[in-house]
N, C-alpha and C positions, 0 to 999 in steps of 0.2 A: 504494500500500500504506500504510495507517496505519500513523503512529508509534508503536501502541500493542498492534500484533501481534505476537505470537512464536513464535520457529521452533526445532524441534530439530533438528541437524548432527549425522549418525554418521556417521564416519569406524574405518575398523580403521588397525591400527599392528603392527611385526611383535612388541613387546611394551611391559609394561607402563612400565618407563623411557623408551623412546620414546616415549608417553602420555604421561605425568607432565611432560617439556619439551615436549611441544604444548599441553599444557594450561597449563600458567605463562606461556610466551610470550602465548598468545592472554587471557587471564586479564590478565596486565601491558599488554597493545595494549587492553584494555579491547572485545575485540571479541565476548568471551562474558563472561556472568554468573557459570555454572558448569561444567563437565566431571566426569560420571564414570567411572568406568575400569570395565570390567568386562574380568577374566581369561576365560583358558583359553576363549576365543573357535574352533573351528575352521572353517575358509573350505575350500570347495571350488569353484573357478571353471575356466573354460577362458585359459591364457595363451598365447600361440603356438603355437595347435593341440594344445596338450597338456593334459590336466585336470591342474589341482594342486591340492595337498591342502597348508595351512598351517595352522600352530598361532598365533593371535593374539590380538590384547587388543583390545577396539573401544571408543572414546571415542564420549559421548554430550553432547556440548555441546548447554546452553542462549543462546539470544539474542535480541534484537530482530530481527525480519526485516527493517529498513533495513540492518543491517548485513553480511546472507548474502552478499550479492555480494563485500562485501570480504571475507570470510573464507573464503569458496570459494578468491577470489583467496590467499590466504596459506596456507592450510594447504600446497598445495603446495607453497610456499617453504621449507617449515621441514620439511617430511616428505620419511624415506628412499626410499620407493617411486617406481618410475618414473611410475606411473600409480596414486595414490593414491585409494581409494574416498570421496566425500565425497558426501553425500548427505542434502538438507534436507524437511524435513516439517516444515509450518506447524499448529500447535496450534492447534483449533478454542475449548478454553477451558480454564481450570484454576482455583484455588484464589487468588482476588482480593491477594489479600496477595503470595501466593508470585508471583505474575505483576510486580506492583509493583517489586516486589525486583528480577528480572531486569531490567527498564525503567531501573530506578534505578543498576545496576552498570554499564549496558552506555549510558549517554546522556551520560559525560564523553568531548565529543573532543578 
């Protein structure tokens, strides 16, 4: 994988505070560039045979794709849920500058 590909990580969280410390954390480890938060998220899934219906916030981390594995690996260290959803899609292209930038916050290790 190039150095110079980037990926978006959504993860949900059960709310927006819980987001805002995933996102500092991983923001300070330098393992994303940026997170944004979006409210009033609602999830319907099947959890031990029973459908649930949750009210949540889902974070939308940007990063270099070198670094997804370890941030796969960490979210769930720092996240409430047993089985937390994290889930990456690699960005085919975007806005040359704004890509730079993500490259540039996320290559101090």
């Amino acid at each position: 994988m190039p150095d110079d590909d980037l990926s978006v990580v959504l993860a949900t969280v059960p709310d927006m505070e819980v987001g805002r410390r995933l996102a500092r954390s991983l923001l300070q480890e330098r393992l994303i560039a940026c997170a944004s938060l979006v409210p009033g998220v609602t999830s319907l899934y099947r959890w031990n045979g029973e459908v649930q219906e949750e009210d949540e916030s889902l974070v939308v981390m940007k990063t270099r794709s070198g670094l997804v594995a370890r941030l796969i690996a960490r979210i769930p260290e720092l996240h409430p849920y047993e089985l937390p959803e994290v889930l990456t899609l690699r960005v085919a292209d975007g806005l040359p500058a704004y890509r730079r930038w993500v490259l540039d916050e996320t290559g101090g290790e």
